[in-house]
C-alpha positions in Angstrom: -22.1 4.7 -11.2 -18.6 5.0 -13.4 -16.1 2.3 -13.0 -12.3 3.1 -13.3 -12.9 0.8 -16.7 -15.8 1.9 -17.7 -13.5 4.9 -18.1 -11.7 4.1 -20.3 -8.6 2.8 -17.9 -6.8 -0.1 -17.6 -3.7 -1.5 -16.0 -1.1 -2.0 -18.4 1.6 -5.0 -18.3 4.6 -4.2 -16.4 6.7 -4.4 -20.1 4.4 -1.4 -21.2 6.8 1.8 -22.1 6.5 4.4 -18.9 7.9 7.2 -17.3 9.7 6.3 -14.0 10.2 3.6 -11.8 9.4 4.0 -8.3 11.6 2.7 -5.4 11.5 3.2 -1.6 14.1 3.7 0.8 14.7 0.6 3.2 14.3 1.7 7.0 12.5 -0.9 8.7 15.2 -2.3 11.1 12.1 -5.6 12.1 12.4 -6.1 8.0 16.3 -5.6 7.5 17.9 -6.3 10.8 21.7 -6.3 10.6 21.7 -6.3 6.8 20.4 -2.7 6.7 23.6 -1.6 5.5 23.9 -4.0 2.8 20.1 -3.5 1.8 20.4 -0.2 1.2 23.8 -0.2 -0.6 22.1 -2.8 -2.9 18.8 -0.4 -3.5 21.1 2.1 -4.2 22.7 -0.1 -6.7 19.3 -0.8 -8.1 18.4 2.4 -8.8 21.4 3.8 -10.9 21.2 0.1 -13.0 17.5 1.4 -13.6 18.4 5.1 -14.1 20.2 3.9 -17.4 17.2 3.2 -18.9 14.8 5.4 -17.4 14.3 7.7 -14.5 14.1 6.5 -10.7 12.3 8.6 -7.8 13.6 6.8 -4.5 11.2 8.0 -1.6 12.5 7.8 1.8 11.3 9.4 5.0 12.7 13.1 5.5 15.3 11.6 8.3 16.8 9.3 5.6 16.6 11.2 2.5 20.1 13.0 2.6 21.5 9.6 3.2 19.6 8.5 0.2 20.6 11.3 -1.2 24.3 10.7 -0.7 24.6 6.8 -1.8 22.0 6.8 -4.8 24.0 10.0 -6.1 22.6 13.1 -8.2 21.2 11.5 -10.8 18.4 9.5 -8.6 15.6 11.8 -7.5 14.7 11.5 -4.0 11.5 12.0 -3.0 10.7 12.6 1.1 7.6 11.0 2.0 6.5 9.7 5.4 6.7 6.2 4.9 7.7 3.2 7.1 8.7 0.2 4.6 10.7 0.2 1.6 7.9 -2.2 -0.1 6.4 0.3 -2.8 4.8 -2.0 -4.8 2.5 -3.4 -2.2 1.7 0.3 -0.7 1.8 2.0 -3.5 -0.4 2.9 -6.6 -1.1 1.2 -9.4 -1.1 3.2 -12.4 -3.7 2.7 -14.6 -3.5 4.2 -18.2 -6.4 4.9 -21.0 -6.3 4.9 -25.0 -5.4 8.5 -24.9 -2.3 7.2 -22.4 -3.3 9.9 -19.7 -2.7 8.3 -16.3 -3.9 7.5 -13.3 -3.3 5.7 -10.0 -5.5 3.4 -7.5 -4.7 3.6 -4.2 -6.1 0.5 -2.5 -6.9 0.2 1.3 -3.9 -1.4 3.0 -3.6 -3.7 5.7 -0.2 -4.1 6.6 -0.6 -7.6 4.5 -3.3 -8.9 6.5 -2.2 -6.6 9.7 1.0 -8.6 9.8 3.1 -5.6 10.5 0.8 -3.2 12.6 3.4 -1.0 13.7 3.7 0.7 10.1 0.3 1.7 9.7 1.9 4.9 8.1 2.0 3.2 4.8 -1.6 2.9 4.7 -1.5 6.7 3.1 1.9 6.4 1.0 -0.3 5.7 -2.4 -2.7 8.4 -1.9 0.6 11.5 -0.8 2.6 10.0 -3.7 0.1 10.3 -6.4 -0.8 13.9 -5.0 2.9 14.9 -5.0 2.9 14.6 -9.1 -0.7 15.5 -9.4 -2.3 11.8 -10.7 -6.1 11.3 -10.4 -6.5 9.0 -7.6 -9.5 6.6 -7.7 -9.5 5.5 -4.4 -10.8 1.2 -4.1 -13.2 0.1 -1.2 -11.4 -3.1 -0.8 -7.8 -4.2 0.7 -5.4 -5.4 -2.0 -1.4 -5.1 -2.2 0.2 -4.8 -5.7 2.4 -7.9 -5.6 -0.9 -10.1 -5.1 -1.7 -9.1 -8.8 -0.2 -9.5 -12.1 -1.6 -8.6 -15.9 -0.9 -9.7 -19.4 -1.8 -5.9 -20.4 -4.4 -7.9 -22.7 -6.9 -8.5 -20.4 -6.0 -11.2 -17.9 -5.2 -10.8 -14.7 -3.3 -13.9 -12.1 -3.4 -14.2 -8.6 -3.8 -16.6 -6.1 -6.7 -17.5 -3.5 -4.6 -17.8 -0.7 -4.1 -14.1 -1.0 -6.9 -12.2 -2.2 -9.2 -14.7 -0.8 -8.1 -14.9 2.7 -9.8 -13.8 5.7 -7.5 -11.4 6.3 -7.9 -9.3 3.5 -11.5 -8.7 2.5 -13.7 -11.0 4.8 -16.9 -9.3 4.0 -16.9 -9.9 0.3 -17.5 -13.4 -1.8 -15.1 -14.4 -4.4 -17.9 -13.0 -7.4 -17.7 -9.9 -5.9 -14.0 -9.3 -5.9 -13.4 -10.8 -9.3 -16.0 -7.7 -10.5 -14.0 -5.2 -8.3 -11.0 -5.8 -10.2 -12.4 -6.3 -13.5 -14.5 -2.9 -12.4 -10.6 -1.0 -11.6 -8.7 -2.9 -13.4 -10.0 -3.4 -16.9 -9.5 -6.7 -16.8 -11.6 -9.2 -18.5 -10.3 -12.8 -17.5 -9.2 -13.8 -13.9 -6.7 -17.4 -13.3 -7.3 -18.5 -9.9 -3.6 -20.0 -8.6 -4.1 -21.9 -5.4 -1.6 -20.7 -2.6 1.7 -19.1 -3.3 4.9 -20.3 -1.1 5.0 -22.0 1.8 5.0 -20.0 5.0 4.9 -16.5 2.9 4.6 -14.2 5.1 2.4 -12.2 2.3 0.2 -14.8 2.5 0.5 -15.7 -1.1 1.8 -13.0 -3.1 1.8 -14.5 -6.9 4.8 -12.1 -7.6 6.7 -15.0 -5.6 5.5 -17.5 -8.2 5.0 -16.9 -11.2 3.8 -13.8 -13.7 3.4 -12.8 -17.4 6.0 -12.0 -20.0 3.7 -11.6 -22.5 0.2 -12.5 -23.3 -0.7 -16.3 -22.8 3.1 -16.9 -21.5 3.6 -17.2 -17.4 7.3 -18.5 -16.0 7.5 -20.2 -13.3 10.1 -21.5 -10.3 12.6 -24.2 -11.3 12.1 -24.9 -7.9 8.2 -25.5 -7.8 8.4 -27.6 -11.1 10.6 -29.8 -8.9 8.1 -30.1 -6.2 5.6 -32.1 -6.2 4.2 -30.5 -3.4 4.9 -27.0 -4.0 4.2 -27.5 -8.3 0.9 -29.3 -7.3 -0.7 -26.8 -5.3 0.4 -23.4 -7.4 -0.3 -24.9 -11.1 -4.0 -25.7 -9.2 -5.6 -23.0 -11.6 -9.1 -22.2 -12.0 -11.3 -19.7 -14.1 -15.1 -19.3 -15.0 -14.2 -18.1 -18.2 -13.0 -19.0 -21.5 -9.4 -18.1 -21.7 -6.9 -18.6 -24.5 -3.8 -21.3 -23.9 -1.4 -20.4 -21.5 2.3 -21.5 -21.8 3.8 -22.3 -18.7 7.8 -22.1 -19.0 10.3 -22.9 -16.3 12.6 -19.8 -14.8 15.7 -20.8 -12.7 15.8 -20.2 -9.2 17.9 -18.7 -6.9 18.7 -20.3 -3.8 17.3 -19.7 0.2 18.0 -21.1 3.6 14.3 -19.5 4.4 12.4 -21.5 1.2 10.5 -24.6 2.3 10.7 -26.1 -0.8 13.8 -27.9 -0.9 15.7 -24.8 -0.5 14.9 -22.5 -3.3 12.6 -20.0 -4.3 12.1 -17.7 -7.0 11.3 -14.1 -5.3 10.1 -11.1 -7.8 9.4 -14.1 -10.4 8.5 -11.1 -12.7 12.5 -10.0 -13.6 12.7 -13.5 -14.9 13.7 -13.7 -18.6 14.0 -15.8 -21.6 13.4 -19.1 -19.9 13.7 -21.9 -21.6 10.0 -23.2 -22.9 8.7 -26.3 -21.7 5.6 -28.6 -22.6 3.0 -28.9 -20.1 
């Protein structure tokens, strides 16, 4: 039977050249409360920063898109999409390119992170109705996985943690072996580092986008605030991997600060827009 790799496909690092950027419309009121307002005048904010660089399609449920429509203003495309959660990148596809740079999209099986949120079950589909809207091949993957659990150097490793894509919650029918191959098998990856658990009290469950990522090949940033921690630099740096991988430079990334981080009061959320930390020796 023919992989997504054995394909030709592979996921690219988020660095590599693309199309458009994908944002969703916040309308959860459990997720935003009384900062609704502010979330979605800062998304809309987002968007036009982004659209001077490259396009942005903002999806938002039919009942909100004229609203979108109205703050992100003409140049954003809005897209209507029944959807319940402005979190894209954990419902949504990930694109997947090949040498020829055609593209295509997996939509993983998803669980509302571990069934946390089971009143937006609607999502569940939002990968699957987005890649038909601009007519993407969809390989659809037999397992649950959200795409801030993941991150790639584009050159063949991939970094995650095992609080995440290990827990019961996810995929308890399937051994550790057997998920490393599914996401070598859809992601054309060849080299896997194991992190041990992502923040404190996530309510992901230990989304690595929280921690750290790559900025290029070999090179991961990570949390001022972890590196301070004993605690909390002790458990993520905890990094494991059956195979033979090249050196990997860790460098430190300021944080911003958190009432809601239980490490000391800081966190580094989205660790991926970090950039040009300062290199350390570890």
């Amino acid at each position: 039977m023919s992989t997504v790799s054995s394909l030709g496909y592979r996921m690219p690092a988020e660095w590599h050249p693309h199309t458009r950027c994908f944002m969703g419309w916040p309308c959860r009121i459990k997720t935003w409360g009384e900062g609704m307002a502010t979330a979605k005048l800062a998304y809309a904010q987002v968007a036009k920063a982004i659209r001077q660089f490259e396009p942005v399609v903002m999806t938002a449920r039919p009942e909100d898109a004229e609203e979108a429509r109205s703050m992100c203003g003409k140049t954003i495309e809005v897209l209507e999409i029944p959807m319940n959660d402005s979190w894209s990148r954990d419902s949504g596809p990930t694109f997947v390119i090949n040498h020829k740079n055609n593209v295509a999209g997996i939509d993983w099986e998803f669980n509302q992170w571990g069934a946390d949120y089971p009143d937006i079950e609607d999502d569940a589909d939002f990968a699957k109705r987005l890649l038909d809207r601009y007519g993407i091949h969809c390989f659809p993957a037999p397992f649950v996985l959200e795409g801030g659990s993941i991150h790639v150097d584009g050159d063949g490793t991939l970094l995650t943690t095992e609080q995440c894509l290990l827990n019961p919650n996810r995929n308890p029918d399937l051994e550790q072996g057997e998920i490393e191959q599914l996401l070598k098998d859809f992601l054309g990856i060849h080299h896997l580092i194991w992190l041990g658990d992502g923040l404190l009290d996530d309510e992901t469950a230990g989304h690595v986008d929280n921690i750290a990522c790559f900025v290029k090949p070999g090179v991961v940033p990570k949390s001022t605030a972890a590196i301070n921690s004993g605690v909390a630099w002790s458990r993520t740096l905890r990094a494991r991997s059956t195979d033979r991988l090249p050196t990997l430079n860790i460098v430190a990334a300021c944080a911003c600060l958190t009432k809601a981080s239980p490490i000391g009061e800081a966190c580094c959320p989205f660790s991926r827009f970090a950039s040009r930390p300062p290199t350390i020796a570890l």
